[in-house]
DSSP file (Angstrom, degrees, kcal/mol; ACC not computed):
  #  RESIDUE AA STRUCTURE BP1 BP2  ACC     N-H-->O    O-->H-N    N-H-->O    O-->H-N    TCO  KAPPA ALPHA  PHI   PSI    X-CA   Y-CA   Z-CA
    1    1 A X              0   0    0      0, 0.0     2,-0.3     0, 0.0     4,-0.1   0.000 360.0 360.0 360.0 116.2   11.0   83.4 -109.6
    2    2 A X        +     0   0    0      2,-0.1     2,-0.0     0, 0.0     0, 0.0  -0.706 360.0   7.2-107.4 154.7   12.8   82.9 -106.4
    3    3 A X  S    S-     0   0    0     -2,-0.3     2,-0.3     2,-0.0    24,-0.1  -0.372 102.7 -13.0  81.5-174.5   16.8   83.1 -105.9
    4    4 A X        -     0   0    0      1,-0.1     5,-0.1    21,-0.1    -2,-0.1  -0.567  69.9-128.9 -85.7 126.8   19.6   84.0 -107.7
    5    5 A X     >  -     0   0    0     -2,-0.3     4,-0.9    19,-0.1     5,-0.2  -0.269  32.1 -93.6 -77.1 170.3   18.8   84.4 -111.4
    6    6 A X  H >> S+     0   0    0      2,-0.2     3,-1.1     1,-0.2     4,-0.5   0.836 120.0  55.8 -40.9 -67.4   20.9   82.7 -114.0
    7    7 A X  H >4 S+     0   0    0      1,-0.2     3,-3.5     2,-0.2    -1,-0.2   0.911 108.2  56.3 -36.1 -92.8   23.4   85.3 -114.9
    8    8 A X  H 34 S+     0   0    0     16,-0.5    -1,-0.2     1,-0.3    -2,-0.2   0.534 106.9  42.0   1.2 -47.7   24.3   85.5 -111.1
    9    9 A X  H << S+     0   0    0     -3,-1.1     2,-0.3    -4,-0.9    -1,-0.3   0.383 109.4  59.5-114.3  27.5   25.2   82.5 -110.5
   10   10 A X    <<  +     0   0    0     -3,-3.5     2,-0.3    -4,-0.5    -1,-0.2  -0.562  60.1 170.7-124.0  78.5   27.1   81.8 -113.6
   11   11 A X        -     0   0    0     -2,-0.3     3,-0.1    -3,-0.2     2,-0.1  -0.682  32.2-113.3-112.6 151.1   30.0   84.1 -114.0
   12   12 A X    >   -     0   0    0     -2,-0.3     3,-1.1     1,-0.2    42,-0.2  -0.320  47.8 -74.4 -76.9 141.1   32.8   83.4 -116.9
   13   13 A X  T 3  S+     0   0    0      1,-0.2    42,-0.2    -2,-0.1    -1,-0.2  -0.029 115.4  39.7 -55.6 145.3   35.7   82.7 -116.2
   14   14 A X  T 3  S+     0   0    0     40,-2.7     2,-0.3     1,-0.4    -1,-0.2   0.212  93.0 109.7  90.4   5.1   38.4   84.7 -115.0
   15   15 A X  S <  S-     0   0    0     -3,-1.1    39,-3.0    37,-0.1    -1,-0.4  -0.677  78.3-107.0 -94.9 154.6   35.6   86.6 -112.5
   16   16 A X  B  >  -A   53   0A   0     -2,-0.3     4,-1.8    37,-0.3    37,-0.2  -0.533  24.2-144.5 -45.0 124.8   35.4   86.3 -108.8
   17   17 A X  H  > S+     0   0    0     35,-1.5     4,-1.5    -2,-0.2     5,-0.3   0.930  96.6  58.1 -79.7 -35.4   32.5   84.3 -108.4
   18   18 A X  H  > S+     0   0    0      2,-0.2     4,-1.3     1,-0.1     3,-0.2   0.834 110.2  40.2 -27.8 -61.5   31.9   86.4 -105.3
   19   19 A X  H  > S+     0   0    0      1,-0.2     4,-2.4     2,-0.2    -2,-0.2   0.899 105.4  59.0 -80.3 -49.3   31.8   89.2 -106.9
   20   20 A X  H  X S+     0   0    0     -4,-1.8     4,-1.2     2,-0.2    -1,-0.2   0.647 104.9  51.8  13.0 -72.7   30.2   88.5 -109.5
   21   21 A X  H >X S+     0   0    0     -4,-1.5     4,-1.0     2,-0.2     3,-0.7   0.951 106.2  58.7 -57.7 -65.9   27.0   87.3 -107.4
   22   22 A X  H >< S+     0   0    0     -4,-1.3     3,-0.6     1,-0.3    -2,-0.2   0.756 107.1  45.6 -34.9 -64.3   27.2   90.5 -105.8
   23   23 A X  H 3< S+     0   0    0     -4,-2.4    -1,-0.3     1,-0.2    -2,-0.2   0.769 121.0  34.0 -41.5 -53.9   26.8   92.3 -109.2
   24   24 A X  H << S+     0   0    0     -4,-1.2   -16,-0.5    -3,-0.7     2,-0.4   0.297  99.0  65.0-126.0  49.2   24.2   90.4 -110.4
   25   25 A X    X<  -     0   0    0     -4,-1.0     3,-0.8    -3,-0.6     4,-0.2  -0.994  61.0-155.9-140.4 101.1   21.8   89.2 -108.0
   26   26 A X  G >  S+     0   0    0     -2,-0.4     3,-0.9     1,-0.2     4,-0.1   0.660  87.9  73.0 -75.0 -13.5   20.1   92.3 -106.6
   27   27 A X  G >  S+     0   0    0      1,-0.2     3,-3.0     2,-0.1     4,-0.4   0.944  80.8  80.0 -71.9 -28.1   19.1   90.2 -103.3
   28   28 A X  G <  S+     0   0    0     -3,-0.8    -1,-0.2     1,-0.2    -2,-0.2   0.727 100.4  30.3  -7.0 -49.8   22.8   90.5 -102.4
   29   29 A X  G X  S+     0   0    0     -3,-0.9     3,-1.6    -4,-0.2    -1,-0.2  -0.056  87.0 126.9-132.7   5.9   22.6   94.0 -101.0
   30   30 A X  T <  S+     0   0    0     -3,-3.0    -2,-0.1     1,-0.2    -1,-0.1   0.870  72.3  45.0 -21.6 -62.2   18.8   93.3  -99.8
   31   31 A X  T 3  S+     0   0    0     -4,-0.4     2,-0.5    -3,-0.1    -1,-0.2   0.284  94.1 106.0 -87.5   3.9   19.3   94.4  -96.0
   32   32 A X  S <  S-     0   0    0     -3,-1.6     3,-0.1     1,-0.2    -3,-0.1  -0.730  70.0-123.0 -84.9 133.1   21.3   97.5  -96.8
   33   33 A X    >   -     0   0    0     -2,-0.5     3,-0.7     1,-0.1     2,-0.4  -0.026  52.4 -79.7 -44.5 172.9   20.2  101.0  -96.6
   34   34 A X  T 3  S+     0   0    0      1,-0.2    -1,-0.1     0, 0.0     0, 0.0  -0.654 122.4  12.1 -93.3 143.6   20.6  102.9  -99.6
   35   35 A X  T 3  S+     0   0    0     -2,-0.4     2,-0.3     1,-0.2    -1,-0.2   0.882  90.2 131.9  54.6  56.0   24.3  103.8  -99.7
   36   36 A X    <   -     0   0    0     -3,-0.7     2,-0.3     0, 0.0    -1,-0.2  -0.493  58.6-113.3 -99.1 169.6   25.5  101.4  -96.9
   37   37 A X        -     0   0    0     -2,-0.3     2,-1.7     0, 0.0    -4,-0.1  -0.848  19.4-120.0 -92.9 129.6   28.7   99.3  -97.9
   38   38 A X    >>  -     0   0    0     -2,-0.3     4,-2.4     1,-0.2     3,-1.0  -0.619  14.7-151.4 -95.9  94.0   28.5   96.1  -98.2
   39   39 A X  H 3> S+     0   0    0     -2,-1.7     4,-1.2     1,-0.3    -1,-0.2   0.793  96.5  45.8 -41.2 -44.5   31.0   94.5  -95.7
   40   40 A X  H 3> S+     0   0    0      1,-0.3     4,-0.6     2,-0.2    -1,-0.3   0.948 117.5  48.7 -79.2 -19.9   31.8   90.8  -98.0
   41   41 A X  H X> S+     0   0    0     -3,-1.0     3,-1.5     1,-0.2     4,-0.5   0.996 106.7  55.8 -80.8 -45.1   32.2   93.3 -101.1
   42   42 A X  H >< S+     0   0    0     -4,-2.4     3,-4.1     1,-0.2     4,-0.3   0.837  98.3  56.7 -14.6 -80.1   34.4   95.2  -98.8
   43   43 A X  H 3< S+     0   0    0     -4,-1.2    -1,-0.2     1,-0.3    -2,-0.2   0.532 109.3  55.1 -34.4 -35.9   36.9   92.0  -98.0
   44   44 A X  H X< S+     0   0    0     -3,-1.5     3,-4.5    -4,-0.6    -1,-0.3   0.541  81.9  86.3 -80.4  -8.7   37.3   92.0 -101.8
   45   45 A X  T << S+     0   0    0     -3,-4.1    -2,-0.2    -4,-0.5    -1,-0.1   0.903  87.1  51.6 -65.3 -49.1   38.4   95.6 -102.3
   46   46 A X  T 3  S-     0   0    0     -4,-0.3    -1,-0.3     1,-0.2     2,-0.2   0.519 132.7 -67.5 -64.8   3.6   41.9   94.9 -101.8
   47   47 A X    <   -     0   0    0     -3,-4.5     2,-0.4     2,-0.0    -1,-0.2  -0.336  59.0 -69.1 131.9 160.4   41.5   91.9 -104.7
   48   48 A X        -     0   0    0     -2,-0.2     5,-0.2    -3,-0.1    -4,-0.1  -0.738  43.8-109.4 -95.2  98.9   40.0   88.9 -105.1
   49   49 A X    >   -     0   0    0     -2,-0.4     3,-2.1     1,-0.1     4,-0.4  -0.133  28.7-132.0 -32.7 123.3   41.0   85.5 -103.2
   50   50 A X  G >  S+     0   0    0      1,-0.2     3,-1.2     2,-0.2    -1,-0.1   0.727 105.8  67.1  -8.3 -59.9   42.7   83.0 -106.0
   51   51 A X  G 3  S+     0   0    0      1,-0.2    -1,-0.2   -35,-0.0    -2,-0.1   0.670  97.0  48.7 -24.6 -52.6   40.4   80.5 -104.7
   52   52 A X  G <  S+     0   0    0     -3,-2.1   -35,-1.5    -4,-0.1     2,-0.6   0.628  81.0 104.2-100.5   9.1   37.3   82.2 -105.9
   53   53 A X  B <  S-A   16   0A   0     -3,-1.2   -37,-0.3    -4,-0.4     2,-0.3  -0.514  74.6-121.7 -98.2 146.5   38.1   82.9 -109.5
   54   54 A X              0   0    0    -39,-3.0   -40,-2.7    -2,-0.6    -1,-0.1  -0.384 360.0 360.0 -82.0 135.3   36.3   80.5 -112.0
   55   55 A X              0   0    0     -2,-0.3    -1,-0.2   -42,-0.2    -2,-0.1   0.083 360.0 360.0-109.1 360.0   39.1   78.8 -114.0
């Protein structure tokens, strides 16, 4: 199974789809060491663009 599994790329409304992904698609965070930060989950920390929450 290649890609983002189902759950990942489907997140219920009212989530950050971004964030979301992030959560449950362990290739997200592939190319990080263990306990690096993950700069685009970073960009969300102060809140979530309007734009990317599923409506």
């Amino acid at each position: 199974m290649g890609g983002a599994n189902e759950k990942a790329l489907n997140p219920p409304k009212g989530a950050c789809r971004q964030c979301w992904f992030h959560a449950y698609d362990r290739a997200a965070h592939k190319g990080l060491k263990w306990n690096e930060p993950c700069p685009v989950c970073l960009t969300h920390l102060g809140g979530c663009p309007k734009s990317g929450i599923v409506r």
